[in-house]
C-alpha positions as CSV (number, residue, x, y, z in Angstrom):
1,X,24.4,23.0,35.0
2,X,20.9,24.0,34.5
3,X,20.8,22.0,31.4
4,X,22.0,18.8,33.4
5,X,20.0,19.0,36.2
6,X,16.8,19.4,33.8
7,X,17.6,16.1,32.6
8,X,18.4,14.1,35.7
9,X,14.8,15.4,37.2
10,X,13.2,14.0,33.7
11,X,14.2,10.7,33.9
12,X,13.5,10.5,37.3
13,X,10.2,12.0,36.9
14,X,9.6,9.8,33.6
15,X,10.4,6.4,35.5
16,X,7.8,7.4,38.4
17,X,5.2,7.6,36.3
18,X,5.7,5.3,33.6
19,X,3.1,2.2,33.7
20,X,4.4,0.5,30.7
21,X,6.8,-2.1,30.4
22,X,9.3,-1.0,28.0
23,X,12.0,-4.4,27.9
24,X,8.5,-6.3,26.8
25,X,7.9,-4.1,24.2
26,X,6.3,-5.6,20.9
27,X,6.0,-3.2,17.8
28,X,3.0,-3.9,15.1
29,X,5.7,-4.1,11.8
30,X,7.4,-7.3,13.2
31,X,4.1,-8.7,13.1
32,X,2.1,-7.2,10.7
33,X,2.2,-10.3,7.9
34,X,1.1,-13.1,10.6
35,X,-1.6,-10.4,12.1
36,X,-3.2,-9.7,8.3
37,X,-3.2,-12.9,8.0
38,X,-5.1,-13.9,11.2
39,X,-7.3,-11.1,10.5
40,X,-8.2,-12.7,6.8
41,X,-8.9,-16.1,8.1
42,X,-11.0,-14.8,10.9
43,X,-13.5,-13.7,8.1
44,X,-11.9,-9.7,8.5
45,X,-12.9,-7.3,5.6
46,X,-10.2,-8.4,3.0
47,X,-10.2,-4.5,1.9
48,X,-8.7,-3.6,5.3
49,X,-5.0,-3.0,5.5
50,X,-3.8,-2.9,8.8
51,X,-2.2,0.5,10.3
52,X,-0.5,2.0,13.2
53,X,-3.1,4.3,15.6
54,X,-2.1,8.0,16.4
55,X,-2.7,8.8,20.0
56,X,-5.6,10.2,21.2
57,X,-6.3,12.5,24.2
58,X,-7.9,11.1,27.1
59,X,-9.6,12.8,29.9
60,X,-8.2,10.6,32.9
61,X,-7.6,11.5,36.8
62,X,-4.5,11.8,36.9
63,X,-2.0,11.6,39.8
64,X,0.0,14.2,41.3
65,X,3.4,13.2,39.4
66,X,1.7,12.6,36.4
67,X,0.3,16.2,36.2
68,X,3.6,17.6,36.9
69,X,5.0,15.4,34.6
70,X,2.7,15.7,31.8
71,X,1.8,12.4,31.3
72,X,-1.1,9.7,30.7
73,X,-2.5,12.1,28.9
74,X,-3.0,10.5,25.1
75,X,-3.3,7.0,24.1
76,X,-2.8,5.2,20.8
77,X,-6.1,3.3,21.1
78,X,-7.3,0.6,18.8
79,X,-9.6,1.5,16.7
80,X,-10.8,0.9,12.9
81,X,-13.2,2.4,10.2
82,X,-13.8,1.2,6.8
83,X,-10.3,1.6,4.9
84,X,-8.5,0.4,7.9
85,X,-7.8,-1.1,11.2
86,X,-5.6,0.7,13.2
87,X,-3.6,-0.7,15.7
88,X,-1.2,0.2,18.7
89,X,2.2,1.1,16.8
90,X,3.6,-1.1,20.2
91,X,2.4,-2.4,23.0
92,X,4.4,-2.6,26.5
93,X,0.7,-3.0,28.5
94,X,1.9,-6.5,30.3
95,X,5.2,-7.5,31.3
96,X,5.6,-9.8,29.0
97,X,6.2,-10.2,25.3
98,X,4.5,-12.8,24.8
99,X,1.2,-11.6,26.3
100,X,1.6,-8.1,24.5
101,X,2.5,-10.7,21.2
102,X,-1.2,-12.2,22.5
103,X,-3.0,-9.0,22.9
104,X,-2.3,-7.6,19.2
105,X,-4.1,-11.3,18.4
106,X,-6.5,-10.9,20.2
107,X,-7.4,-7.2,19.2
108,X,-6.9,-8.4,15.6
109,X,-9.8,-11.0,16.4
110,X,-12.0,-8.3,17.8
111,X,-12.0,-5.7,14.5
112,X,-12.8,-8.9,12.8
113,X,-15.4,-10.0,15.0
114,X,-16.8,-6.1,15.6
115,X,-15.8,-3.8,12.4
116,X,-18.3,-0.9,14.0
117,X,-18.8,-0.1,16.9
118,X,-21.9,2.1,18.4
119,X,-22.4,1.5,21.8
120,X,-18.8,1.1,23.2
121,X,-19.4,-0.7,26.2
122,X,-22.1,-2.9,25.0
123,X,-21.0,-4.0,21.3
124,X,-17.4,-5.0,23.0
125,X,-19.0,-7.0,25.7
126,X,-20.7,-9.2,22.7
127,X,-17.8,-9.0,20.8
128,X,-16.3,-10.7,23.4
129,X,-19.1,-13.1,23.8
130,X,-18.9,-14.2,20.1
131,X,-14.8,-14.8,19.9
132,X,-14.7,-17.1,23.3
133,X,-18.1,-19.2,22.0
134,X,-17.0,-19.4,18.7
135,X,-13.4,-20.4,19.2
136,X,-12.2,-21.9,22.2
137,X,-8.8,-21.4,22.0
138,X,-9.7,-17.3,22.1
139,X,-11.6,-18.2,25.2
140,X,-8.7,-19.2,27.1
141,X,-6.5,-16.3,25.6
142,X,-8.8,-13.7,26.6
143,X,-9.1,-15.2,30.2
144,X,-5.4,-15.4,30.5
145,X,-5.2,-11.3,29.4
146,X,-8.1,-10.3,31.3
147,X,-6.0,-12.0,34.4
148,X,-3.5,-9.8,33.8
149,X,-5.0,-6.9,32.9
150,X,-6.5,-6.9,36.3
151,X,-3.7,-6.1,38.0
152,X,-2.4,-3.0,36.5
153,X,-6.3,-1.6,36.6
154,X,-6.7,1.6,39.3
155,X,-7.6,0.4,43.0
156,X,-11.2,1.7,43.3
157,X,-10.7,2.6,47.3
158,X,-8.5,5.5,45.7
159,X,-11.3,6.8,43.0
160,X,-14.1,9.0,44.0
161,X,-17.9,7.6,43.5
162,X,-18.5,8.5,40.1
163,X,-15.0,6.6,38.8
164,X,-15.5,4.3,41.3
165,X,-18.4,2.9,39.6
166,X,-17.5,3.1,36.2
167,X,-14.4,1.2,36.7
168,X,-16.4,-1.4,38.9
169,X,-18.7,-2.1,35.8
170,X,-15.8,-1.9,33.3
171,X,-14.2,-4.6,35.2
172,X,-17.1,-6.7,35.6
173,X,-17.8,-6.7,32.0
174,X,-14.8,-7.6,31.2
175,X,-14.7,-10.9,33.5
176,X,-18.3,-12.0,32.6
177,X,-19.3,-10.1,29.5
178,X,-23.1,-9.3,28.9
179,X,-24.1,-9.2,31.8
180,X,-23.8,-5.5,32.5
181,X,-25.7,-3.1,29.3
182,X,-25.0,0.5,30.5
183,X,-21.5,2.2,31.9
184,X,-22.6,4.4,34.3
185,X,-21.1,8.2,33.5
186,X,-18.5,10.0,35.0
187,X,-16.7,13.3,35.0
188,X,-13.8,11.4,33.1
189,X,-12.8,8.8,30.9
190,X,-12.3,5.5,32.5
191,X,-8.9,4.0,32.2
192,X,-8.0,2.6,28.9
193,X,-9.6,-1.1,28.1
194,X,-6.4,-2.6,26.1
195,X,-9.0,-5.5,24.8
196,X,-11.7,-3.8,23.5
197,X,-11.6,-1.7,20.3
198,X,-12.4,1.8,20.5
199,X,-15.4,3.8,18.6
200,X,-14.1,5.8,15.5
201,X,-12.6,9.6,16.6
202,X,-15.0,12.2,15.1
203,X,-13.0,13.4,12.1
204,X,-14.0,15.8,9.0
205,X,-11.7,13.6,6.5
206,X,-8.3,11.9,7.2
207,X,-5.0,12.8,5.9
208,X,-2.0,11.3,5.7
209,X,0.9,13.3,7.3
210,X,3.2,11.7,5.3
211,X,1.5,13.0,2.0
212,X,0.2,16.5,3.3
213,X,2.2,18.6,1.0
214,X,1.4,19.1,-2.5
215,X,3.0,17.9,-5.6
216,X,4.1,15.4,-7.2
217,X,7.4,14.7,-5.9
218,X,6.5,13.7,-1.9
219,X,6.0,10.1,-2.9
220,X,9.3,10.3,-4.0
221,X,10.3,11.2,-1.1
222,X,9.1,8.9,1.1
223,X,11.8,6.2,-0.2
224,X,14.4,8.1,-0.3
225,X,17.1,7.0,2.4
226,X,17.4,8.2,5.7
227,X,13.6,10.0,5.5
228,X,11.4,9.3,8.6
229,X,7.9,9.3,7.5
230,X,5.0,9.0,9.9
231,X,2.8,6.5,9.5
232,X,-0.3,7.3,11.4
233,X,-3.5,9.0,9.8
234,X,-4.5,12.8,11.6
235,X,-7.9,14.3,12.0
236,X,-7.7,17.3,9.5
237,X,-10.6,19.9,9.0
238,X,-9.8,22.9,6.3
239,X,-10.0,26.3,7.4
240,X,-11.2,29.3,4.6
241,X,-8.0,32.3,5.8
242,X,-8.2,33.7,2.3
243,X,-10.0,36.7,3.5
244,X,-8.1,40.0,3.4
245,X,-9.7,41.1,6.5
246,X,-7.4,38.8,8.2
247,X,-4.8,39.1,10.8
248,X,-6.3,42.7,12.0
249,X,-5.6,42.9,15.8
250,X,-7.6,44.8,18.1
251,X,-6.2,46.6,21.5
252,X,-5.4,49.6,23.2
253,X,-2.6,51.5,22.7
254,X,-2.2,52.5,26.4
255,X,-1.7,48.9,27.1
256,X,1.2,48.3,24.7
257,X,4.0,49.9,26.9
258,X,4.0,50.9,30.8
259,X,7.1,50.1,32.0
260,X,10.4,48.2,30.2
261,X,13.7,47.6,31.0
262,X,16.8,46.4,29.1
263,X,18.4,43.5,30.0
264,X,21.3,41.6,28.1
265,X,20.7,38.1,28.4
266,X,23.1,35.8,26.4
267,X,20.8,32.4,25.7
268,X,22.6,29.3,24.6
269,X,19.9,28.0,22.7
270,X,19.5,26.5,19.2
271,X,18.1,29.7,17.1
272,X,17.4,27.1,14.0
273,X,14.3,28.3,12.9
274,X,14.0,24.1,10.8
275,X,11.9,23.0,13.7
276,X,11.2,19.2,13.9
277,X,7.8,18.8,12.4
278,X,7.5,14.9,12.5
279,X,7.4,15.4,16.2
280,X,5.0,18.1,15.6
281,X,3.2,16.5,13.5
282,X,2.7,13.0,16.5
283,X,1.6,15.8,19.2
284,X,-1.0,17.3,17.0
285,X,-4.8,15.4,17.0
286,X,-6.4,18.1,14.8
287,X,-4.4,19.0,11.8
288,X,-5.6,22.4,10.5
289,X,-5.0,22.9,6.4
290,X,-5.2,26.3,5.2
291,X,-6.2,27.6,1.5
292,X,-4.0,30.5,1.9
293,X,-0.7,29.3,0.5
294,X,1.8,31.9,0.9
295,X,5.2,30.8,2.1
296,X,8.4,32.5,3.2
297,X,10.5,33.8,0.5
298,X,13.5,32.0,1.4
299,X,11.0,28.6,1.0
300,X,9.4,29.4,-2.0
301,X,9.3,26.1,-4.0
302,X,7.2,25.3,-7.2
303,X,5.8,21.9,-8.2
304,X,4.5,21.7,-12.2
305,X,1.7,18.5,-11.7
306,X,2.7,18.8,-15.7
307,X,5.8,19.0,-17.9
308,X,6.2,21.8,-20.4
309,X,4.5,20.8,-23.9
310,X,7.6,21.1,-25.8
311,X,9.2,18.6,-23.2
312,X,6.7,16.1,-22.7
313,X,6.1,13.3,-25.0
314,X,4.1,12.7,-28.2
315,X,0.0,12.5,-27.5
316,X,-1.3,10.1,-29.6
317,X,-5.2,11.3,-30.0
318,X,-7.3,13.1,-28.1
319,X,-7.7,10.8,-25.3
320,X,-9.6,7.5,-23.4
321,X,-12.8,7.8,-21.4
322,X,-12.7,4.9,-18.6
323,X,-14.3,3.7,-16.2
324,X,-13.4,3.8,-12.1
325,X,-15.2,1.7,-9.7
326,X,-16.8,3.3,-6.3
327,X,-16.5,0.5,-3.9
328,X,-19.1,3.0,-1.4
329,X,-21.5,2.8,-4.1
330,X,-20.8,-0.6,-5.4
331,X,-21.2,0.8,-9.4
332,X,-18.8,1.3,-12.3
333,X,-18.9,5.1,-12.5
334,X,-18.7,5.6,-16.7
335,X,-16.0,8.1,-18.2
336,X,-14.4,9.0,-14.8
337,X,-10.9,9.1,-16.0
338,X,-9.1,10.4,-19.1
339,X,-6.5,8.1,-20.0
340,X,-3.5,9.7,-22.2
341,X,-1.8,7.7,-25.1
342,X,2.2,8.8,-24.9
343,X,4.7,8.1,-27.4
344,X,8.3,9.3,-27.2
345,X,8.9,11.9,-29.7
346,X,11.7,11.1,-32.1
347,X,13.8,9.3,-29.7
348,X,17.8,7.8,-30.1
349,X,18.0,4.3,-31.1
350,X,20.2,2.8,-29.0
351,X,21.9,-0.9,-28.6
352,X,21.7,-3.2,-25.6
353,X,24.3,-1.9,-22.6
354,X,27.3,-3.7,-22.3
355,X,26.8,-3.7,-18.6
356,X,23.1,-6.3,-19.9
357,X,24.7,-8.1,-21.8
358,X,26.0,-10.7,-20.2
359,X,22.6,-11.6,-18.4
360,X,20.7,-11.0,-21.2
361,X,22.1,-14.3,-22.8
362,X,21.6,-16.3,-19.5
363,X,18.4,-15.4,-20.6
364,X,18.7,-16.1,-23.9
365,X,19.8,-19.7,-23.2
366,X,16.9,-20.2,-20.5
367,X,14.1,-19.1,-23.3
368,X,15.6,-21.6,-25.4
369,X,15.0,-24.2,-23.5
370,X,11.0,-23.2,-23.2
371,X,8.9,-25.4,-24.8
372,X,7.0,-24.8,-27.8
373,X,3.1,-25.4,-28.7
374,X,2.6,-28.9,-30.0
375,X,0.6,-29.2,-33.1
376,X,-0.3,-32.4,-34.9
377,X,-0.5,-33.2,-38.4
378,X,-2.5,-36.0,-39.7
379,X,-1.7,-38.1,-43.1
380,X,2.1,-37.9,-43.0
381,X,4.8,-40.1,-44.2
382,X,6.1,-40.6,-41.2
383,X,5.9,-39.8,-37.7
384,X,5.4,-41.2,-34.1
385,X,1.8,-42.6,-34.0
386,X,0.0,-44.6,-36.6
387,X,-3.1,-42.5,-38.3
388,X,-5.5,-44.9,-37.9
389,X,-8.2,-42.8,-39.7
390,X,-5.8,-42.5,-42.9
391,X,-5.2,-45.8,-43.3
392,X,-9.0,-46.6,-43.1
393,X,-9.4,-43.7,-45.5
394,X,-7.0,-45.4,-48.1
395,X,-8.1,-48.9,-47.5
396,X,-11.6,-48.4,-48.1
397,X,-11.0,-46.9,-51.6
398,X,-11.8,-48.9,-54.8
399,X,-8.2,-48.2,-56.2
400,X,-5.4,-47.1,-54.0
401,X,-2.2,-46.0,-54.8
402,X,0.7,-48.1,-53.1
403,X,3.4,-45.3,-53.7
404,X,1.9,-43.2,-51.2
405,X,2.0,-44.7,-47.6
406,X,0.4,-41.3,-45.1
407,X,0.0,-43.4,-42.7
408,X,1.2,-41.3,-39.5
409,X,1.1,-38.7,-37.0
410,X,3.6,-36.0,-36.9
411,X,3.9,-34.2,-33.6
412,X,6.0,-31.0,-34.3
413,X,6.7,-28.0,-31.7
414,X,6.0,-25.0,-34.2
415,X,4.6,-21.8,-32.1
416,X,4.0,-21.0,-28.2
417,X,-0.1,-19.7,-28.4
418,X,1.2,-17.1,-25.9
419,X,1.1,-13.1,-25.8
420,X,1.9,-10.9,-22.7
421,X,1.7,-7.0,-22.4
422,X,4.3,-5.5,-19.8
423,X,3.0,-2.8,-17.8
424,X,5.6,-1.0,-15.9
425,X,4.9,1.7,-12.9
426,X,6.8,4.9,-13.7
427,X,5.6,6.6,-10.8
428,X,7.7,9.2,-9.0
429,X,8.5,6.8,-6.4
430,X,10.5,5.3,-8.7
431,X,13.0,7.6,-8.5
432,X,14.3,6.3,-4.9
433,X,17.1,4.7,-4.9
434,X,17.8,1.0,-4.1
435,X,21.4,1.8,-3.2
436,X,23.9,4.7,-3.5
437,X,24.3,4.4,-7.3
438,X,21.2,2.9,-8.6
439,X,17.7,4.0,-9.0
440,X,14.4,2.4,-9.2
441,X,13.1,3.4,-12.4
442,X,17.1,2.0,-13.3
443,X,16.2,-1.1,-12.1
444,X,12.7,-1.5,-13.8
445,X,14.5,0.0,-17.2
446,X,17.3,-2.7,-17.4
447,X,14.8,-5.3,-16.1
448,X,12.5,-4.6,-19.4
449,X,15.4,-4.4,-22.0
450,X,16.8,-8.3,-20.5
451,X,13.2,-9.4,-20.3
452,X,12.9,-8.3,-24.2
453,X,15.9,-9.6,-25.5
454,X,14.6,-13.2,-24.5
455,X,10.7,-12.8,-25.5
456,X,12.5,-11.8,-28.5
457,X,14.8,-15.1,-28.6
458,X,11.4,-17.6,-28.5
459,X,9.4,-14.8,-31.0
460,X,6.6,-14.5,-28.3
461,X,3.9,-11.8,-29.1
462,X,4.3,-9.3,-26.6
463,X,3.9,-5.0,-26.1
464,X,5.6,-2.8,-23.4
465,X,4.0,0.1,-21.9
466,X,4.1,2.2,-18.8
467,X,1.6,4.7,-16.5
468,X,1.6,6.8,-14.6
469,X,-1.4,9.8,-13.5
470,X,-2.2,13.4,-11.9
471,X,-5.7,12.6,-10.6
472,X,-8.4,10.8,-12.9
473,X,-8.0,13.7,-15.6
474,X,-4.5,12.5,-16.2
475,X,-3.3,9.3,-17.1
476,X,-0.2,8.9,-18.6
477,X,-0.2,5.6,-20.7
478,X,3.2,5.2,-22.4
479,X,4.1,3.0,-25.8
480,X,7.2,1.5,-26.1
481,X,6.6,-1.2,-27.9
482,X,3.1,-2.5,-29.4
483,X,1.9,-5.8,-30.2
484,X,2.9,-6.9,-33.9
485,X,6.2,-4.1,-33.7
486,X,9.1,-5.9,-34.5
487,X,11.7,-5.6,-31.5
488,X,14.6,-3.0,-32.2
489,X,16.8,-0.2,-31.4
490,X,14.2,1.7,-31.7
491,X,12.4,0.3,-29.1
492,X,15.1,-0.3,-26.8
493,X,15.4,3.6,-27.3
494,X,12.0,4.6,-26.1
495,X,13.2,2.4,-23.1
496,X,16.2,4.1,-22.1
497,X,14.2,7.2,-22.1
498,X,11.7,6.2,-19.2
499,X,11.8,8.5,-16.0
500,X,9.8,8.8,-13.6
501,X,6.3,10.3,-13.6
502,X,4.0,11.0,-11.2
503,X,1.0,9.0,-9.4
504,X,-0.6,5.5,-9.7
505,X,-3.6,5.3,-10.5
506,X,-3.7,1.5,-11.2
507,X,-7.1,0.6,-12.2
508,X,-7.3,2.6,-15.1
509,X,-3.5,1.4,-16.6
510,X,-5.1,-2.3,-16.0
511,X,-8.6,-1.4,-17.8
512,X,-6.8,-0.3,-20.8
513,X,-4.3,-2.7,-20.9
514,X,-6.9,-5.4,-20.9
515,X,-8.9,-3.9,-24.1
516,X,-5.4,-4.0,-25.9
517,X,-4.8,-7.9,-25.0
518,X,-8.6,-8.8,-25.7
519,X,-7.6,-7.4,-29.3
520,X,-5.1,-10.7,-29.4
521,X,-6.3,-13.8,-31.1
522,X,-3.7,-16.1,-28.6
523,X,-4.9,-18.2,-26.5
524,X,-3.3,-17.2,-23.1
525,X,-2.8,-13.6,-22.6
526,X,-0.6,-12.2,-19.9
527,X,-1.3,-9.1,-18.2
528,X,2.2,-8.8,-16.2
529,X,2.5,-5.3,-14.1
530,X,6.1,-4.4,-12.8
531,X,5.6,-1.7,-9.8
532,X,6.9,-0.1,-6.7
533,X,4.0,0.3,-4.6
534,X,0.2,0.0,-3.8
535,X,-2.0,2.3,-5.6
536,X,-2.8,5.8,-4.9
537,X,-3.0,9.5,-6.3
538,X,-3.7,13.0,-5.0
539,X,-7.4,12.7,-5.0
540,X,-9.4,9.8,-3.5
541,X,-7.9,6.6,-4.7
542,X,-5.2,7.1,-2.4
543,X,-6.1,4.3,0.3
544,X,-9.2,1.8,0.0
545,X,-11.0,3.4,-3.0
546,X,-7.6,2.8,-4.9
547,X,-7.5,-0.7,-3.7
548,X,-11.1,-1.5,-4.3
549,X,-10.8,-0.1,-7.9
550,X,-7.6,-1.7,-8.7
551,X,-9.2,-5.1,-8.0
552,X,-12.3,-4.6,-9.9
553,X,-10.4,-3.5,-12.4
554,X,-8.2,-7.3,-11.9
555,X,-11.8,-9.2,-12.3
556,X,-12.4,-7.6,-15.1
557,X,-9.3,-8.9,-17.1
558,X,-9.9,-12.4,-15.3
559,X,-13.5,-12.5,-16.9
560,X,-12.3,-11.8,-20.1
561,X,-9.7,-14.7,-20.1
562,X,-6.7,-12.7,-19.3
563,X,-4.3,-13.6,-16.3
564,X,-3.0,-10.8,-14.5
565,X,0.3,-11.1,-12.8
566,X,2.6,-8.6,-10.5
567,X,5.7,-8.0,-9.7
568,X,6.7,-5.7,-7.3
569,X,9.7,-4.5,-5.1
570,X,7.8,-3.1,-2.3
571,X,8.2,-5.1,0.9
572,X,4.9,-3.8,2.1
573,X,3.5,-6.2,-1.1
574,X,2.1,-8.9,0.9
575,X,-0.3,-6.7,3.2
576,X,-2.3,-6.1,0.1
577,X,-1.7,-8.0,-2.9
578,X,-3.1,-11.3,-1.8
579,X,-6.2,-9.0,-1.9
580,X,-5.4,-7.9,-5.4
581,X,-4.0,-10.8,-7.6
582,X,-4.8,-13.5,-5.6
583,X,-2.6,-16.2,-3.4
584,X,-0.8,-17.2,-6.9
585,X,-1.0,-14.1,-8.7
586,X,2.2,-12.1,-7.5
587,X,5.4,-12.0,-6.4
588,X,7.9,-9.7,-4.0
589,X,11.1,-9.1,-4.6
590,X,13.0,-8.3,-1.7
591,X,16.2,-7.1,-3.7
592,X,15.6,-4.9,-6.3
593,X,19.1,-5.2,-7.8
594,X,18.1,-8.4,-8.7
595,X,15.0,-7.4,-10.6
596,X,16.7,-7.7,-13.8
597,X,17.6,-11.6,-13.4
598,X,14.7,-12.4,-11.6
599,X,11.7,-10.8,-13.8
600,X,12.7,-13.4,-16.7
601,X,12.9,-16.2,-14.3
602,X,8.6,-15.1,-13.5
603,X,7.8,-14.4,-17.1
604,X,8.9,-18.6,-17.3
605,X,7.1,-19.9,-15.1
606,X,4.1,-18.1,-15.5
607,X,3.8,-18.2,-19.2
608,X,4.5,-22.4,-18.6
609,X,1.2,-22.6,-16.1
C-alpha cells in the first residue's frame, strides 16, 4: 500500500512541477543529418561532430514543490568546445514541435556563428547580432522564439532584487541585443537562456562513459543488441588511492555503541547487489577514476590488450615507423606509431563456400561486362580508321612495296590500367552481430572472398589487407593477399581466418597502404577501405584527434594520385565522412547482409569514374 501510494504522490508531484512540454517533444537523432548539415553550410568547424549534452547543475530559486520534489535542478545546456558541439539530447522548451524543431536550428546557427565563448552574456548578444544581420530569415526565426520564450520566463514581481535585475537584463538582451554589456550578479543562476550557447563546464579531461572500462572488448560491446550505451561525455578528474595508508578510520570507541535494540523487520526490497549504473552514470557531473584496480572476487575479469605469441599470427619484420598528425599543433609528428606487418601462419587452403557461390557469379558476369583499356595500334592491315601518317610514310618512299597495304588503325580492348588495395577494418566491433546468426566480421569476410572472385574474373591488379591497433605502439596490418600474388586457395584461406581485433586507428592503416599503391606503375590506384565505424583507440585518437589524423592521412594519398574510397555499415557514417572522403568519396550501407552483393556493385562504379 505504501509502495502505491508512493507512486500516486510522484506523479502528482512530477506534473506540478514539470515546465516542459513533453507531447512536443523533439529528440537531436531524428535530426542530426539535416542539423550537421546546416551547421557545415553555415561555415561550422567541419571537424565538429555534433553530440548529445549531459545535464549540468544549476543554482536556481527554486519553488516550494520543486524543492520537495527535487527538481529543476540540472539542465542539459548547449554548449561546445573544440571536438564537439553538444546539444540538448531533446527539447520540450515550447509547446510546439515545430518551434523546439526551430530552436535546435537556431542553436545549431549559434555554435557556428560563436564556437567560444568568454563573456557569456556579451559574446551571445553579438552572436545574435551577427546571425539576424547576416541572414534574414534567422532574424525572423529568432524573433518568433524570443516571442515565445517570453512567456515561460519567471514573473520578476515574484523574484527578490538581485534576480530581479538579472533576469530584467537577460530579457532585455535578448529582445534588442547589444545594447546591455554587463549581467548584473546575483546569489543564483538566472533561469536557463534556451538560445544562447553556454560557456564550456570546467573539466580536467572528458571521458566517454560509454568507453570507461578498459580493454579491448567494450567497443564490442557497444553493438551488441539490446545494450544501452550512454551517449553524453562526463567531467572526469583521476584520483591517486594507491596509498596503503588508505581507508584508516578515526573515532572513539565510546561512541560506537550506547544503546541497541533488536528488531525483526522483513523488507520487501530488491537485495540485487547489479545496480543500474547507466542511470548512475546520467546523475553523476564529476566522474571520479581511481588507479587502484582491485575488484570483487566474484567480478574478477581479465582483458589481454595482446594474444599469446604462439597464437597470434606471423610478424613479418621488425616493424614501421609512421607518422600521426596533431591537428592542436598543426605538424606531422615523425615515428609516432609502430605499425606491425601480420601474416597468417601456415593457414588451410580452402575453396569458395557453397553458400558464395551463387553470387559470386552474378558477379562474375557483371565484371565481364566491364570495359577494358583501349589501346591503339598504328600501321595495321586492317582496322577502323585510316592511318593517315602510314600511308604518307609509304607514299613518300622511292620504291614501295604493293604487297603490304598497313594502312589502318586497330582499336583493341587489351588491359584495364587499374589496381586497387582493399583495406578491411577488423576491429573488435566487428564482432556485433547484424542479426541472430551473423556477424560483422562474417559479413566483411564473405564480402572480400565475392569481391575477389570477380577482380579475379577481369585480372585486375589488386592486394587485400586488414588493421587493426592497441594505441600507436600497436598496429596490426594484416596480408592476405599482395599485389603481383596470384589469387588462390591459399588466399581465400588467410580470409576465412580473419577475426576480430582490436582498435582503429585509421590514419596509420591509410599511410601505409598508400606507400604500397605508390609502389604500382597503374595509372589509377584505388585505396578502397571496408569498416564499421569512425576512428578511435584507447589513447587520444579517440574523437577529433582521430578524425583530424585520419583525414590528413586521406590528403596525403590524394596528393600522391591515389583515390581513396569507403565503405562502411555504420549508420552514424554520414555525420563524419563527408568530412573524411569527401561528398563523392563514400558510401553507407544501411543493411549489412547485403554487403556481400553490394561491395562489387561500388568497386564498378568506382573503378569506371
Amino acid at each position: 500500500m505504501e509502495e502505491f501510494i508512493g507512486k500516486i504522490w510522484d506523479r502528482w508531484l512530477t506534473r506540478q512541477v514539470t515546465s516542459d512540454f513533453a507531447s512536443a517533444s523533439v529528440n537531436l537523432t531524428d535530426l542530426q543529418a539535416e542539423l550537421t548539415l546546416y551547421y557545415r553550410a553555415l561555415g561550422g568547424e567541419p571537424g565538429k561532430t555534433l553530440e548529445p549534452a549531459d545535464a549540468r547543475k544549476v543554482r536556481l530559486r527554486r519553488t516550494g514543490m520543486q524543492r520537495v520534489a527535487g527538481s529543476h535542478q540540472r539542465f542539459a545546456l548547449p554548449w561546445q568546445d573544440d571536438r564537439s558541439v553538444r546539444l540538448p539530447a531533446s527539447l520540450a522548451v515550447f509547446s510546439s514541435s515545430r518551434l523546439n524543431t526551430s530552436l535546435y536550428y537556431w542553436l545549431v546557427a549559434m555554435a557556428a556563428r560563436l564556437p567560444q565563448v568568454s563573456n557569456w552574456f556579451r559574446d551571445n548578444q553579438q552572436a545574435v547580432l551577427a546571425l539576424t544581420s547576416s541572414y534574414p530569415g534567422l532574424d525572423r526565426q529568432y524573433k518568433e522564439l524570443v516571442a515565445e520564450l517570453m512567456a515561460l520566463r519567471p514573473s520578476t514581481e515574484e523574484l527578490p532584487d538581485d534576480l530581479r535585475r538579472q533576469e530584467l537584463a537577460v530579457v532585455q538582451a535578448l529582445r534588442n541585443p547589444g545594447l546591455l554589456a554587463d549581467l548584473p550578479s546575483s546569489a543564483f543562476d538566472c533561469f536557463p537562456v534556451w538560445l544562447w550557447l553556454y560557456p564550456t563546464p570546467p573539466n580536467l579531461f572528458s571521458v566517454p562513459v560509454s568507453t570507461a572500462r578498459s580493454g579491448p572488448d567494450s567497443e564490442a560491446e557497444e553493438r551488441s543488441s539490446g545494450q544501452q550505451t550512454l551517449q553524453q561525455r562526463k567531467q572526469a578528474q583521476r584520483i591517486d588511492d594507491e596509498h596503503e595508508t588508505d581507508g584508516l578510520l578515526v573515532f572513539l570507541p565510546d561512541s560506537l555503541m550506547s544503546w541497541t535494540e533488536q528488531i525483526n523487520l522483513d523488507r520487501c526490497q530488491d537485495e540485487d547487489s547489479d545496480d543500474d549504473f547507466e542511470q548512475i552514470a546520467n546523475d553523476i557531473d564529476l566522474i571520479t577514476v581511481s588507479r587502484q584496480r582491485k575488484a570483487t572476487a566474484a567480478k574478477v575479469k581479465f582483458d589481454l590488450d595482446l594474444p599469446a605469441a604462439e597464437n597470434d599470427e606471423l610478424c613479418l619484420g621488425p616493424g614501421i615507423r609512421l607518422p600521426e598528425w596533431h591537428y592542436r599543433q598543426s605538424r606531422l609528428r615523425p615515428d609516432v606509431c609502430l605499425l606491425q606487418p601480420l601474416l597468417a601462419d601456415d593457414p588451410e587452403p580452402v575453396t569458395l563456400p557453397s553458400q558464395l557461390r551463387q553470387t559470386s557469379e552474378e558477379v562474375k558476369r557483371q565484371f565481364s561486362l566491364l570495359g577494358l583499356e583501349r589501346s591503339v595500334l598504328r600501321g595495321q592491315p586492317e582496322g577502323q580508321d585510316l592511318d593517315l601518317d602510314a600511308w604518307l610514310d609509304d607514299y613518300s618512299r622511292p620504291f614501295r612495296d604493293a604487297s603490304r597495304q598497313n594502312f589502318f588503325l586497330d582499336r583493341r580492348q587489351t588491359h584495364r590500367d587499374f589496381c586497387c588495395l582493399i583495406l578491411a577494418d577488423l576491429s573488435l566491433s566487428t564482432e556485433g552481430y547484424v542479426n541472430d546468426d551473423c556477424r560483422v566480421i562474417d559479413v566483411i569476410r564473405d564480402s572480400l572472398m565475392v569481391l575477389a572472385e570477380g577482380l579475379n574474373q577481369t585480372q585486375d591488379e589488386f592486394a587485400i589487407y586488414g588493421f587493426s591497433s592497441v594505441r600507436n605502439n600497436h598496429v596490426r596490418y594484416q596480408l592476405m593477399k599482395n599485389f603481383g600474388e596470384p589469387y588462390s586457395d591459399l588466399v581465400r584461406g588467410r580470409i576465412a581466418r580473419i577475426k576480430p581485433g582490436f582498435y582503429t586507428r585509421m590514419g596509420a592503416a591509410i599511410r601505409q597502404s598508400t606507400r604500397i599503391l605508390e609502389m604500382q606503375h597503374q595509372t589509377h590506384r584505388v585505396l578502397l577501405l571496408v569498416s564499421d565505424g569512425k576512428p578511435n583507440d584507447l589513447d587520444q585518437y579517440e574523437g577529433r584527434y582521430g578524425i583530424e589524423d585520419t583525414r590528413q592521412a586521406i590528403i596525403e594519398a590524394q596528393q600522391l594520385g591515389i583515390t581513396p574510397y569507403c565503405v562502411t555499415v555504420d549508420e552514424r557514417g554520414h555525420d563524419y565522412l563527408p568530412y573524411l572522403f569527401g561528398r563523392d568519396g563514400f558510401a553507407v550501407v544501411s543493411d549489412p547482409t547485403q554487403l556481400p552483393k553490394v561491395l562489387p556493385r561500388i568497386y564498378l562504379n568506382v573503378s569506371t569514374h
